[in-house]
mmCIF file as gemmi writes it, N, C-alpha and C atoms, coordinates in Angstrom:
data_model
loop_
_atom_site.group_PDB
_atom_site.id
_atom_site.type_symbol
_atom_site.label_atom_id
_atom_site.label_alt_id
_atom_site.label_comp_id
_atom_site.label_asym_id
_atom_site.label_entity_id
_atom_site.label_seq_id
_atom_site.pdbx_PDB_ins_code
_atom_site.Cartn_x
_atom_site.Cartn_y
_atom_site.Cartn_z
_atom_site.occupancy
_atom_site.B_iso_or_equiv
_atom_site.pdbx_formal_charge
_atom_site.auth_seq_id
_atom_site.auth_asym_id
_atom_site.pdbx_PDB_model_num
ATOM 1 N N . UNK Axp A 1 ? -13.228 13.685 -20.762 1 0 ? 1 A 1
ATOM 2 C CA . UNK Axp A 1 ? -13.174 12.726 -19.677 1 0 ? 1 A 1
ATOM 3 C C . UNK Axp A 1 ? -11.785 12.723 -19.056 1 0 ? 1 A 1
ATOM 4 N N . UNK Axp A 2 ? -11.671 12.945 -17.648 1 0 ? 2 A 1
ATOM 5 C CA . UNK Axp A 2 ? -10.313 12.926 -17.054 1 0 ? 2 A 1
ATOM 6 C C . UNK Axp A 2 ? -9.787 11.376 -16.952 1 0 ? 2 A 1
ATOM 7 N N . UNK Axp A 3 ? -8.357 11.26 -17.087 1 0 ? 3 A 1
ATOM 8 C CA . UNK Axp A 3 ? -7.774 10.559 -17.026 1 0 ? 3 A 1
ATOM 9 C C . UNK Axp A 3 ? -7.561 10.457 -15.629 1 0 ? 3 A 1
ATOM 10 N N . UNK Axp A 4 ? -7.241 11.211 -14.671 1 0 ? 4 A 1
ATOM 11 C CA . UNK Axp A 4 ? -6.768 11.139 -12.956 1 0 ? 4 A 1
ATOM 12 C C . UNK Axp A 4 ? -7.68 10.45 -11.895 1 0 ? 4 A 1
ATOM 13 N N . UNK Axp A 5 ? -7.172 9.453 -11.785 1 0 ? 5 A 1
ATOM 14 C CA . UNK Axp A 5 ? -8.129 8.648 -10.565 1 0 ? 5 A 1
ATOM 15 C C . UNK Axp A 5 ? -8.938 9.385 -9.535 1 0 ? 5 A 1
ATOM 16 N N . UNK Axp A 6 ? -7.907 10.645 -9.17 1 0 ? 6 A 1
ATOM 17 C CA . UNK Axp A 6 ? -9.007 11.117 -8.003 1 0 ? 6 A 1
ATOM 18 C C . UNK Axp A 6 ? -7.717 10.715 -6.856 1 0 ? 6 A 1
ATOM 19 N N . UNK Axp A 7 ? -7.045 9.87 -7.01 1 0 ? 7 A 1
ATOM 20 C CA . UNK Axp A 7 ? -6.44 9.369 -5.503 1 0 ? 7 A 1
ATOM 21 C C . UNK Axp A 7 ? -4.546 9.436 -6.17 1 0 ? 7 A 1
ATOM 22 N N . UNK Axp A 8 ? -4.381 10.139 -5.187 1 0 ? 8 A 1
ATOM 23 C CA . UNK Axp A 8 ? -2.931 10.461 -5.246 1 0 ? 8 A 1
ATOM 24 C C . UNK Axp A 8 ? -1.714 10.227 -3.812 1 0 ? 8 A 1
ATOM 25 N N . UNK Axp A 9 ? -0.775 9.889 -3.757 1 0 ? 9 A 1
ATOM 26 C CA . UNK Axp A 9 ? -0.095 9.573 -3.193 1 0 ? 9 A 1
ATOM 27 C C . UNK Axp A 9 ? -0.423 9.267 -1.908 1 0 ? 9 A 1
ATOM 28 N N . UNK Axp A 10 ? -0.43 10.527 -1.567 1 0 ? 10 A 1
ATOM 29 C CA . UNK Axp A 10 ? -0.497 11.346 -0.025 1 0 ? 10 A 1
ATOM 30 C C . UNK Axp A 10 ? -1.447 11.164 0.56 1 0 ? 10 A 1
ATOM 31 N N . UNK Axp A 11 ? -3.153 10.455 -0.477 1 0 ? 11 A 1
ATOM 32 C CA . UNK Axp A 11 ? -4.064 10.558 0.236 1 0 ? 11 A 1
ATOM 33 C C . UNK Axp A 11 ? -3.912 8.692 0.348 1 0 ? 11 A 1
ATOM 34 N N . UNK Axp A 12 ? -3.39 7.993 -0.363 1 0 ? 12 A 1
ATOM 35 C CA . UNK Axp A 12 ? -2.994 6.357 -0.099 1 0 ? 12 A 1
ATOM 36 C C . UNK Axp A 12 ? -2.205 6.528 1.5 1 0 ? 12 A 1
ATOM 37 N N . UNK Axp A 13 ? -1.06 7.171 1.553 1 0 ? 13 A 1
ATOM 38 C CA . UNK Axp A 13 ? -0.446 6.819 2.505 1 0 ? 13 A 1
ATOM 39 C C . UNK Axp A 13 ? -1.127 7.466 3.995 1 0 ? 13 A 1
ATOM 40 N N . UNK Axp A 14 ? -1.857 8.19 4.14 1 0 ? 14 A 1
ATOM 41 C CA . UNK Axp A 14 ? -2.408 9.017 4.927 1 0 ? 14 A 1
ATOM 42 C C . UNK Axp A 14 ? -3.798 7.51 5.065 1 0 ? 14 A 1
ATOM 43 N N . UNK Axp A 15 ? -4.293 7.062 4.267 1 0 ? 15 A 1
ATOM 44 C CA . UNK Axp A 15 ? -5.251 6.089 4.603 1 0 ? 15 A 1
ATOM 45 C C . UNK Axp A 15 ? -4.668 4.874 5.272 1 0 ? 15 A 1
ATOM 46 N N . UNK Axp A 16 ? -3.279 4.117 4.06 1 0 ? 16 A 1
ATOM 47 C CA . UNK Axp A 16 ? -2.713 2.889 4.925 1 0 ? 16 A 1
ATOM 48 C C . UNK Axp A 16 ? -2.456 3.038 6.311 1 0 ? 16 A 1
ATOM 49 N N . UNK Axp A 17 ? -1.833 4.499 6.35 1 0 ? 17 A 1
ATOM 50 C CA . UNK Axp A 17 ? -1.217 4.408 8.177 1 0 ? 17 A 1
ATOM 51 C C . UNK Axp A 17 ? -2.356 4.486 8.92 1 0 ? 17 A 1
ATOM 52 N N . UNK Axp A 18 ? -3.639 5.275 8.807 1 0 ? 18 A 1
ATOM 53 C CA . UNK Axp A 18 ? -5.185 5.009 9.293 1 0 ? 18 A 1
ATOM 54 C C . UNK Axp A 18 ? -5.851 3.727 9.191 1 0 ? 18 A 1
ATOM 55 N N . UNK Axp A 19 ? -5.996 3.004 8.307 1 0 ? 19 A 1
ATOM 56 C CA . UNK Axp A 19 ? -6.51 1.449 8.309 1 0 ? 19 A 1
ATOM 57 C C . UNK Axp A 19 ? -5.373 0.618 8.544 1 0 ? 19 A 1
ATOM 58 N N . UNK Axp A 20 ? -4.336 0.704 8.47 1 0 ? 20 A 1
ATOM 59 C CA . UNK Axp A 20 ? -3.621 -0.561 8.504 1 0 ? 20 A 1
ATOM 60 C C . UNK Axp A 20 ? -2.21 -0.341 9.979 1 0 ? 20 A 1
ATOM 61 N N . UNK Axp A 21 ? -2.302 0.578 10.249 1 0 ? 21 A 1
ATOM 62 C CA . UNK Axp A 21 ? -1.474 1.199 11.657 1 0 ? 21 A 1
ATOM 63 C C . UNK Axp A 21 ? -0.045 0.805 10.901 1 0 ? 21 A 1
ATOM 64 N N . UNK Axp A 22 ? 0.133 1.292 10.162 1 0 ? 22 A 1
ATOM 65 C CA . UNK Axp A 22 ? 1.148 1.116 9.383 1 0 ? 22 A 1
ATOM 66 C C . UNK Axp A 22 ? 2.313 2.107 9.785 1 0 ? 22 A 1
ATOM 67 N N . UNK Axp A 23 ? 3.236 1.568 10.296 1 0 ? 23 A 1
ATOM 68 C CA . UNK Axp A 23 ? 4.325 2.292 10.948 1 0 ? 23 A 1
ATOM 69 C C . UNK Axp A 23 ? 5.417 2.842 9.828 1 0 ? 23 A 1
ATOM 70 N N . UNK Axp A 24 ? 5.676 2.39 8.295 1 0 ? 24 A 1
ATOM 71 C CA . UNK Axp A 24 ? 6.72 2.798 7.149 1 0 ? 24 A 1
ATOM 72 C C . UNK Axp A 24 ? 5.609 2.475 6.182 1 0 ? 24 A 1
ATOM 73 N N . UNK Axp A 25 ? 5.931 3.336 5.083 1 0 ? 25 A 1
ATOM 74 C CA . UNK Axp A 25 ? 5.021 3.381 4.173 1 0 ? 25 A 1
ATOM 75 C C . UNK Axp A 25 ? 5.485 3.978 2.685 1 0 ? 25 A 1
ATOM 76 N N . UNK Axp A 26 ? 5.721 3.327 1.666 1 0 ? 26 A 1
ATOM 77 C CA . UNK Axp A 26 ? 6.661 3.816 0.68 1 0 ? 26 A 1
ATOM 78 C C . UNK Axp A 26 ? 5.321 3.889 -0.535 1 0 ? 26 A 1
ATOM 79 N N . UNK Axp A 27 ? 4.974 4.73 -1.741 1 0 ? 27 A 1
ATOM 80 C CA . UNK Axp A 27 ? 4.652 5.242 -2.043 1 0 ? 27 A 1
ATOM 81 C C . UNK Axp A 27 ? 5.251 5.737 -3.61 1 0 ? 27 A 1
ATOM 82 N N . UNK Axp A 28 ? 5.014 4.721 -4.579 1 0 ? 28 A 1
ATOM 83 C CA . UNK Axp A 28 ? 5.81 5.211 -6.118 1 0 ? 28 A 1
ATOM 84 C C . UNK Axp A 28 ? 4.557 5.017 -6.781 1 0 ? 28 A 1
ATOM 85 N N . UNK Axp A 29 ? 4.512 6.413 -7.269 1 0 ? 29 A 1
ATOM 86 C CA . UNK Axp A 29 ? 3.63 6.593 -8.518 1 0 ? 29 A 1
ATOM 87 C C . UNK Axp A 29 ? 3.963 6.6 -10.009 1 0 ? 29 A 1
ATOM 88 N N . UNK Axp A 30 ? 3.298 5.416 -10.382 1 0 ? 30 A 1
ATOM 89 C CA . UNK Axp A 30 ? 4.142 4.805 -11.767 1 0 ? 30 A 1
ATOM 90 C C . UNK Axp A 30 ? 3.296 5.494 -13.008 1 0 ? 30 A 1
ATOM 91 N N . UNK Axp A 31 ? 2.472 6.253 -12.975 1 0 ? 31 A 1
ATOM 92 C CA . UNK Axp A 31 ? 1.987 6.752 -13.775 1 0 ? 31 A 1
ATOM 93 C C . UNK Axp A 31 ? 2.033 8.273 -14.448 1 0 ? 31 A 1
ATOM 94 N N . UNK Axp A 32 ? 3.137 8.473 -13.554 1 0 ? 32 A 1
ATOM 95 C CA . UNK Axp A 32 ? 3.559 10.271 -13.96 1 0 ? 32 A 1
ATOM 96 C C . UNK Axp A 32 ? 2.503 10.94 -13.179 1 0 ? 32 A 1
ATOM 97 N N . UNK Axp A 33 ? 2.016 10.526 -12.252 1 0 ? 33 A 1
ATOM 98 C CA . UNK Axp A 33 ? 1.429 12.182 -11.435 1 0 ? 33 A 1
ATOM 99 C C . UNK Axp A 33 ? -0.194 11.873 -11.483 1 0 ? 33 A 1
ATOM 100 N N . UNK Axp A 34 ? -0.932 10.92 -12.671 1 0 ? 34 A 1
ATOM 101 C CA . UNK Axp A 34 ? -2.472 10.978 -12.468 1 0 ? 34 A 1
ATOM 102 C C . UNK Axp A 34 ? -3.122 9.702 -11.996 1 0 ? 34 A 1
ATOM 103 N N . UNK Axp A 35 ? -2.013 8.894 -11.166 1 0 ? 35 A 1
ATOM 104 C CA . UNK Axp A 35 ? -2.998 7.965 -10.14 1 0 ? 35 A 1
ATOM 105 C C . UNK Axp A 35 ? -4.198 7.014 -10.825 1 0 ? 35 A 1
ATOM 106 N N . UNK Axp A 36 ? -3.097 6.189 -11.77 1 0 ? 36 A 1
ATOM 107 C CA . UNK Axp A 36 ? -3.502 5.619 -12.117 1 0 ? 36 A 1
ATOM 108 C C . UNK Axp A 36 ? -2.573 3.983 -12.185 1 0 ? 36 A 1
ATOM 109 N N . UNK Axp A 37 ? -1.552 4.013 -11.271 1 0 ? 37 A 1
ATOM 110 C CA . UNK Axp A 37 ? -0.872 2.962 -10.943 1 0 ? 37 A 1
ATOM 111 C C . UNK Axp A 37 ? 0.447 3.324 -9.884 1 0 ? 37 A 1
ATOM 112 N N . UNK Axp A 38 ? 0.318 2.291 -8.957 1 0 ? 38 A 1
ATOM 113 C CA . UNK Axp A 38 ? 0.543 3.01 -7.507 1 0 ? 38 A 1
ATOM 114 C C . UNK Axp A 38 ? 1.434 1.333 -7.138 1 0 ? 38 A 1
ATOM 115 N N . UNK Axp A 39 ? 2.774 1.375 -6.4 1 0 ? 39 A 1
ATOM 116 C CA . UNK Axp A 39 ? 3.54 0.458 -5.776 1 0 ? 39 A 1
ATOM 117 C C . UNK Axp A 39 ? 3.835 0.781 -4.718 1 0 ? 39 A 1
ATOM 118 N N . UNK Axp A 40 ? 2.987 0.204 -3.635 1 0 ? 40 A 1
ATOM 119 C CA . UNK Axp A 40 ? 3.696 0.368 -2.314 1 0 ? 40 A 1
ATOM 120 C C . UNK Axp A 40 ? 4.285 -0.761 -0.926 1 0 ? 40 A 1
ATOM 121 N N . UNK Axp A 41 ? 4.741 -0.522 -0.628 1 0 ? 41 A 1
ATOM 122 C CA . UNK Axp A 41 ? 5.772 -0.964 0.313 1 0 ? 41 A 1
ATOM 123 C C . UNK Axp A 41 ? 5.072 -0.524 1.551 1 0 ? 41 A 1
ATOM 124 N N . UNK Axp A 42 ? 4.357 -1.326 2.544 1 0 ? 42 A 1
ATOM 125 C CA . UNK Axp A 42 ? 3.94 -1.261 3.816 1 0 ? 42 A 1
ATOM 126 C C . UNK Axp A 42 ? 4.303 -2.243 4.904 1 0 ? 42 A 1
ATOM 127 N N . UNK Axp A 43 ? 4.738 -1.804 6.118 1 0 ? 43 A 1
ATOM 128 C CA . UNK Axp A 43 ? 5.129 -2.121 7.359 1 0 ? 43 A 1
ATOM 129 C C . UNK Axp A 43 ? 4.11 -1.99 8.383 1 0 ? 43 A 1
ATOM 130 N N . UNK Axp A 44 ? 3.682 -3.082 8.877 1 0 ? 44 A 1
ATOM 131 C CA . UNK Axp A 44 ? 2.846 -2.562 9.951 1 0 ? 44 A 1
ATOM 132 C C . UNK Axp A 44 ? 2.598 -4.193 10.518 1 0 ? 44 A 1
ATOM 133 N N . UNK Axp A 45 ? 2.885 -4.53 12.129 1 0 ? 45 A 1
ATOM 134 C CA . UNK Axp A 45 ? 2.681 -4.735 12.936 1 0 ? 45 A 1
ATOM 135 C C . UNK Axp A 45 ? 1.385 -6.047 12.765 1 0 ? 45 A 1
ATOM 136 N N . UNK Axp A 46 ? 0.325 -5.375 12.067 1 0 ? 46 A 1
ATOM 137 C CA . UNK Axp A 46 ? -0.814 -6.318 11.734 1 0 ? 46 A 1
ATOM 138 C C . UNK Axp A 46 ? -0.318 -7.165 11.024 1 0 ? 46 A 1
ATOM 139 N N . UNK Axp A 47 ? 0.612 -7.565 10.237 1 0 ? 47 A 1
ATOM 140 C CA . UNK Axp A 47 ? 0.748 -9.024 9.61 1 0 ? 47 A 1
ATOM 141 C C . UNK Axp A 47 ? 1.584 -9.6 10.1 1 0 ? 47 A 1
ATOM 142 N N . UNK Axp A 48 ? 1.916 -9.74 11.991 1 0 ? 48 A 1
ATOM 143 C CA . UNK Axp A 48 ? 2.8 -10.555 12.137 1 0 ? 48 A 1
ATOM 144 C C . UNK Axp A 48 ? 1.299 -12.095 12.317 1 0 ? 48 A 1
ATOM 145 N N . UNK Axp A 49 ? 1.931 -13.343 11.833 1 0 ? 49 A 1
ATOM 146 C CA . UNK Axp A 49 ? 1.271 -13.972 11.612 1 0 ? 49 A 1
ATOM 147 C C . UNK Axp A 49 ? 1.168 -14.789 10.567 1 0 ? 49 A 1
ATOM 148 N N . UNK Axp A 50 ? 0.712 -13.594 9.575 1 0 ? 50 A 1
ATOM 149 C CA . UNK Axp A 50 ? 0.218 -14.013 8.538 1 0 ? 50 A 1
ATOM 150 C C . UNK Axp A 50 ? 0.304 -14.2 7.22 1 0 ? 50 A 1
ATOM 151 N N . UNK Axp A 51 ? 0.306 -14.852 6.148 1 0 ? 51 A 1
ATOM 152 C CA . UNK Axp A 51 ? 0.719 -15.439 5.007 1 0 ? 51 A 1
ATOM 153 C C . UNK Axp A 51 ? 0.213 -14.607 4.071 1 0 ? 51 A 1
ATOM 154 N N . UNK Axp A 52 ? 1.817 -14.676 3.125 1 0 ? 52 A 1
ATOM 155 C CA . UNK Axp A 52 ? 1.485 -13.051 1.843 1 0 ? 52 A 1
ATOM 156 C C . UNK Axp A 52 ? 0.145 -13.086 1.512 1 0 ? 52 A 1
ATOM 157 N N . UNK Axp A 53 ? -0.453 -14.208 1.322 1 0 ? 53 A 1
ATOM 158 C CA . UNK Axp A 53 ? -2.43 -14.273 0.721 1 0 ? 53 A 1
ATOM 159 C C . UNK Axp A 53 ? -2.753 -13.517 1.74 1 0 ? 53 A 1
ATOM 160 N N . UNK Axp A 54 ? -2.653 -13.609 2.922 1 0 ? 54 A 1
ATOM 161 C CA . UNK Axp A 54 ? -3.628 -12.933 3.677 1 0 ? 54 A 1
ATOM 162 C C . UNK Axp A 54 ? -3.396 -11.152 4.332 1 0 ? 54 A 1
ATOM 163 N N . UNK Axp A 55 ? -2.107 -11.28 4.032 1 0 ? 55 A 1
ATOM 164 C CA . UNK Axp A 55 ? -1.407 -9.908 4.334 1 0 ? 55 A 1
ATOM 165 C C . UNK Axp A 55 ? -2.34 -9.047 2.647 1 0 ? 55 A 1
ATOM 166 N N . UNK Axp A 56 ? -2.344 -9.782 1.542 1 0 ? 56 A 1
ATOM 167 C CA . UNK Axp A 56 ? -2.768 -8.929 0.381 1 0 ? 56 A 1
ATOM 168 C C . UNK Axp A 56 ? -4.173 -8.826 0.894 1 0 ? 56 A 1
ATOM 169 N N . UNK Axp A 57 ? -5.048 -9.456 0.794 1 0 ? 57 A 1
ATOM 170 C CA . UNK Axp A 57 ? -6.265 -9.639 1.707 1 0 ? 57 A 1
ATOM 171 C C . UNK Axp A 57 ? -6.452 -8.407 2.302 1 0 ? 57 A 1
ATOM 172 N N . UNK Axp A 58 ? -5.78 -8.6 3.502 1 0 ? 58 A 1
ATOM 173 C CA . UNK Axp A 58 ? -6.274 -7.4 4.401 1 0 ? 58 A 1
ATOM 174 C C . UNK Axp A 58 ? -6.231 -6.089 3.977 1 0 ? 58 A 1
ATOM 175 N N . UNK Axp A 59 ? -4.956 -6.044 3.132 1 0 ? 59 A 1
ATOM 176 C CA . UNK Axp A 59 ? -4.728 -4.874 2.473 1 0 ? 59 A 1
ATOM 177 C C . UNK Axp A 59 ? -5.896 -4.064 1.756 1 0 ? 59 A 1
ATOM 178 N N . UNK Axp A 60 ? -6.02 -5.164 0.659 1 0 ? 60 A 1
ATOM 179 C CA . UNK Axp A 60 ? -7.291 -5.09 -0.541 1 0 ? 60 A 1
ATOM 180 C C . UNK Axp A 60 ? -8.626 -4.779 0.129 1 0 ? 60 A 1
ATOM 181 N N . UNK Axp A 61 ? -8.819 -5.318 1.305 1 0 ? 61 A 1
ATOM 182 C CA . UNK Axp A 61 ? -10.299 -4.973 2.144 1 0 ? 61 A 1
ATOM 183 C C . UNK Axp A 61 ? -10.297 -3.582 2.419 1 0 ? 61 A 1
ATOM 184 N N . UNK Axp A 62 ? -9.189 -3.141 3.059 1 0 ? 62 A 1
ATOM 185 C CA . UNK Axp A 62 ? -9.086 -1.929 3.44 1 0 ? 62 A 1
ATOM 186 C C . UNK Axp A 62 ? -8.76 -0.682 2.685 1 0 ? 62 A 1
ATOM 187 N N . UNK Axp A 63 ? -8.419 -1.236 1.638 1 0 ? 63 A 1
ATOM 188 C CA . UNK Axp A 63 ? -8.655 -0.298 0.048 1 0 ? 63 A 1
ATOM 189 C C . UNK Axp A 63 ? -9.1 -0.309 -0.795 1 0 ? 63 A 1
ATOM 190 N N . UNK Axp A 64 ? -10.077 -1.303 -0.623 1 0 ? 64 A 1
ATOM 191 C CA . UNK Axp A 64 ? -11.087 -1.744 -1.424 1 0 ? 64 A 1
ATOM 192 C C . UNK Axp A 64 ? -11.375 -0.422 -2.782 1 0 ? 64 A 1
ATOM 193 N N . UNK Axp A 65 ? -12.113 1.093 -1.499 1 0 ? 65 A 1
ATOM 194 C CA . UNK Axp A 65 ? -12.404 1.705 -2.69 1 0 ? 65 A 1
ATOM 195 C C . UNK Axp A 65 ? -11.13 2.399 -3.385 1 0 ? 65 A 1
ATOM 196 N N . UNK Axp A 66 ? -10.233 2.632 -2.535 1 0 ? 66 A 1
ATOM 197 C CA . UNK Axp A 66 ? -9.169 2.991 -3.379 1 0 ? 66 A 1
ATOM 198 C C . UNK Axp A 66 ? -8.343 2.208 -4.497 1 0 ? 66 A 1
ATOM 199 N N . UNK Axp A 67 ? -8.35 0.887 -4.021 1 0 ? 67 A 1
ATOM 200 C CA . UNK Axp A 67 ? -7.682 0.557 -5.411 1 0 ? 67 A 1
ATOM 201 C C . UNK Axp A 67 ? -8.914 0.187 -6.235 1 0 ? 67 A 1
ATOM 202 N N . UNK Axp A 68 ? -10.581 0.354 -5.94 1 0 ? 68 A 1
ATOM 203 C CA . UNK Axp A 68 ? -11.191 0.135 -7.797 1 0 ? 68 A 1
ATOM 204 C C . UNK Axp A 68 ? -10.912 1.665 -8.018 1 0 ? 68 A 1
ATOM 205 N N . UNK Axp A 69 ? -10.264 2.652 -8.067 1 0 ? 69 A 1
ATOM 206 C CA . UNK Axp A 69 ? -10.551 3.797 -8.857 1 0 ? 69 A 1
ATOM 207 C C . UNK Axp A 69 ? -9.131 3.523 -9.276 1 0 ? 69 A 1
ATOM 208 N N . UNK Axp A 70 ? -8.075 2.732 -9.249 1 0 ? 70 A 1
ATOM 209 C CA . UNK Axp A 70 ? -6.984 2.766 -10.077 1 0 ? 70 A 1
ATOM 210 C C . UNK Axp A 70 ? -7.128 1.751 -11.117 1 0 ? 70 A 1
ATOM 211 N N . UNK Axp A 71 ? -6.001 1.618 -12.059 1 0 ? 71 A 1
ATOM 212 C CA . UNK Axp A 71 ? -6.122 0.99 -12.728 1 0 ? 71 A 1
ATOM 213 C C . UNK Axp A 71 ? -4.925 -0.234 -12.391 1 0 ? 71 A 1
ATOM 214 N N . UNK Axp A 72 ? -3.753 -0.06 -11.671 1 0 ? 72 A 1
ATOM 215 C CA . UNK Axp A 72 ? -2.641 -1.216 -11.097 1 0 ? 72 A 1
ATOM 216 C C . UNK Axp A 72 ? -2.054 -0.544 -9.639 1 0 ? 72 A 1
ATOM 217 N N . UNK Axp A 73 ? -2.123 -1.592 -9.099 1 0 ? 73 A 1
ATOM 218 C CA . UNK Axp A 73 ? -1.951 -1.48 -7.439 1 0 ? 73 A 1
ATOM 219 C C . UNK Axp A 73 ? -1.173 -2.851 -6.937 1 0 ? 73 A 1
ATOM 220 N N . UNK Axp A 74 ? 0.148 -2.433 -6.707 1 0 ? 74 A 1
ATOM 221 C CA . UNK Axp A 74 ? 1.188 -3.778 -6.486 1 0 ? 74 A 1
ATOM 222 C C . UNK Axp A 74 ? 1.588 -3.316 -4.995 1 0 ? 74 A 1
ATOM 223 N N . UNK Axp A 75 ? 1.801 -4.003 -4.177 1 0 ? 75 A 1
ATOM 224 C CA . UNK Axp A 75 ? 2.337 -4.307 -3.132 1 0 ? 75 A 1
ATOM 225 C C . UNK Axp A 75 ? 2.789 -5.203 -2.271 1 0 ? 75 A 1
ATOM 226 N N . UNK Axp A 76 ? 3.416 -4.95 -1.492 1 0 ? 76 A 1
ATOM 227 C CA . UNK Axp A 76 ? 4.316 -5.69 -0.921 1 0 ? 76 A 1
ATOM 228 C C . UNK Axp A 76 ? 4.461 -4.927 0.757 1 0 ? 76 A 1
ATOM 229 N N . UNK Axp A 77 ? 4.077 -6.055 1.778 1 0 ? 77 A 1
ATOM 230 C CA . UNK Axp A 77 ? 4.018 -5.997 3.102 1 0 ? 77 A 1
ATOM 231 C C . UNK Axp A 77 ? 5.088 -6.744 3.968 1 0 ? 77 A 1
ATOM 232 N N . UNK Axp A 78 ? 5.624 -5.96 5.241 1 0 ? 78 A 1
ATOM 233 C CA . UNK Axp A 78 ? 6.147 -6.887 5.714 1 0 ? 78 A 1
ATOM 234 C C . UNK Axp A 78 ? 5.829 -6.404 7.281 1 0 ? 78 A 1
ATOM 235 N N . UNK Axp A 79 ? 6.093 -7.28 8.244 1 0 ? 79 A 1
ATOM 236 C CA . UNK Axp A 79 ? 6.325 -6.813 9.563 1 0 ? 79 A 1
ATOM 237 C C . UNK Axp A 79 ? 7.141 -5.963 9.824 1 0 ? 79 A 1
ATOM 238 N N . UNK Axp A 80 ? 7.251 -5.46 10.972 1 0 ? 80 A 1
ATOM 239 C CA . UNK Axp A 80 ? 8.353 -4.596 11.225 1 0 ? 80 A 1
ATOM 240 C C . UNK Axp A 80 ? 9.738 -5.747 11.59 1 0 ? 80 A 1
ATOM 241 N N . UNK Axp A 81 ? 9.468 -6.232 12.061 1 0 ? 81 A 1
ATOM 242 C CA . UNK Axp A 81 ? 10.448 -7.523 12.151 1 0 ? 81 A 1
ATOM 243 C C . UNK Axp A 81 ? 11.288 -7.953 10.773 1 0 ? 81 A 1
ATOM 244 N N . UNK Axp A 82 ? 10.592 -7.94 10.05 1 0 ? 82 A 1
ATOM 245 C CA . UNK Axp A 82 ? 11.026 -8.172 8.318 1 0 ? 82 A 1
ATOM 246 C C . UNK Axp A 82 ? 11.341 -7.105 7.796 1 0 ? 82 A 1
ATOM 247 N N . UNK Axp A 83 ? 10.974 -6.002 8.007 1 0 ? 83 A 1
ATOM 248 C CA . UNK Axp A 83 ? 11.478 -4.938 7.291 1 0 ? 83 A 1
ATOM 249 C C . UNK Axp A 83 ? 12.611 -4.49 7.826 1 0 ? 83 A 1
ATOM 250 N N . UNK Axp A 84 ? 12.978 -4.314 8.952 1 0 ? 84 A 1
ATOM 251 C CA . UNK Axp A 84 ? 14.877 -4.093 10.168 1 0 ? 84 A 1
ATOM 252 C C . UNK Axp A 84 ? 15.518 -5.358 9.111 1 0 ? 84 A 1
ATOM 253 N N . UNK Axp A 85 ? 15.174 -6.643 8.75 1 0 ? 85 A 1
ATOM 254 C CA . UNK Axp A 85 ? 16.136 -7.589 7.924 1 0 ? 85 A 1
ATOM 255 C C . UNK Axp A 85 ? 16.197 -6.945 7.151 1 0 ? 85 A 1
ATOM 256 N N . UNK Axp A 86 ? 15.317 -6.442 5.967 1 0 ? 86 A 1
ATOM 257 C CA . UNK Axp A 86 ? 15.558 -6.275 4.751 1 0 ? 86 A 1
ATOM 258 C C . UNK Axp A 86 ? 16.805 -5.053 4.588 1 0 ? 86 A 1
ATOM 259 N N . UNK Axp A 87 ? 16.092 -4.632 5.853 1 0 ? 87 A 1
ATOM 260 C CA . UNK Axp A 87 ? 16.95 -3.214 5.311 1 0 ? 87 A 1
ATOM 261 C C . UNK Axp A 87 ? 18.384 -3.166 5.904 1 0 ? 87 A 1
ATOM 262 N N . UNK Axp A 88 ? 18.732 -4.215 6.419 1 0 ? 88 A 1
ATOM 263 C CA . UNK Axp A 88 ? 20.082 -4.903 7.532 1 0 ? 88 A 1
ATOM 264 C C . UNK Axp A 88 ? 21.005 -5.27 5.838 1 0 ? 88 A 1
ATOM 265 N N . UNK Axp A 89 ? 20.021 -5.992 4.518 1 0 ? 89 A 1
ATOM 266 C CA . UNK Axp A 89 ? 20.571 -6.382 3.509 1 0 ? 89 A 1
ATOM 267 C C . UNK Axp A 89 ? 21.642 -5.721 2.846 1 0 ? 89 A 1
């Protein structure tokens, strides 16, 4: 029985910037290579508005099937507005 989710980096970030018009997109694979726990960092335009619950929300809808084939999926969203601060830090 394979251990590898099936879903690897390149094919997460290639989906967020497709569902989520995600303009920066960061991408750490915490599991050594078999996609099975994934931290990313997304920027995109769609959560000006809206409250971390609902920014995870949208996220989770739109990866629905990708994150059930992992086993941990952490993230963290900001506007593009928020992300020029952070990175001003």
């Amino acid at each position: 029985m394979s251990t590898h989710s099936g879903i690897t980096a390149d094919h997460l970030r290639s989906v967020i910037i497709e569902r989520l018009q995600a303009q920066h997109v960061e991408i750490e694979d915490l599991s050594a290579g078999c996609g099975q726990m994934f931290e990313v960092v997304i920027v995109s335009p769609i959560f000006e508005g809206k409250r971390l619950l609902a920014r995870h929300k949208t996220v989770n809808e739109a990866l629905k099937e990708e994150i059930s084939k992992v086993h941990a999926f952490t993230q963290k969203s900001f506007t593009p507005e928020e992300w020029e601060k952070k990175k001003a830090q």
